[in-house]
C-alpha positions, 0 to 999 in steps of 0.5 A, a space after each residue: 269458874 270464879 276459882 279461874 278467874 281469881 287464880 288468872 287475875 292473880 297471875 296477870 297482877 305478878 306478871 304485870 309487876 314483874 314487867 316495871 324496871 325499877 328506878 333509882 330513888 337516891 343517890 348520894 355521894 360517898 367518897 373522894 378517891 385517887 387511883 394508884 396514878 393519881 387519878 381523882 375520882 368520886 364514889 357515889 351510892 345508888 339506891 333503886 326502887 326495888 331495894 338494890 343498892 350499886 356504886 357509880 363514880 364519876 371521872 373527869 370532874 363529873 363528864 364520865 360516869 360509871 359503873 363501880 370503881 373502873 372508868 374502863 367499864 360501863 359507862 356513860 355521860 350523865 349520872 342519872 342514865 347510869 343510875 337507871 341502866 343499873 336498876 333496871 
């Protein structure tokens, strides 16, 4: 019966940490960049609580934010939303 409980407790414990998103912990900015029409735009790096790492950018002096280079993918209106829908 103690080998049960011990082998449940283990269980619920992973299963209870796989279950927390993580979170971005830094992002920090990496480099101006132009598109090949001359569009400006900002790279930055993401670092998540889990040890992943994403790019954002941020177009339109900083109104958009988004997921890698592309300002026609995922985006949003502030950074740190982005920031957390990547770690997720």
């Amino acid at each position: 019966m103690l080998k049960f409980v011990s082998i449940l407790a283990v269980l619920t414990a992973l299963f209870a940490s796989s279950s927390y998103a993580a979170n971005p912990t830094k992002i920090q900015f990496t480099s101006n960049e132009k598109t090949f029409l001359g569009t400006e735009y900002k790279m930055y790096a993401v670092r998540c609580s889990d040890g992943r790492k994403r790019k954002i950018s941020a177009w339109q002096k900083g109104r958009k934010w988004c997921a890698g280079k592309s300002d026609s993918g995922e985006c949003m209106n502030n950074q740190m939303q982005i920031a957390k829908f990547l770690c997720k």
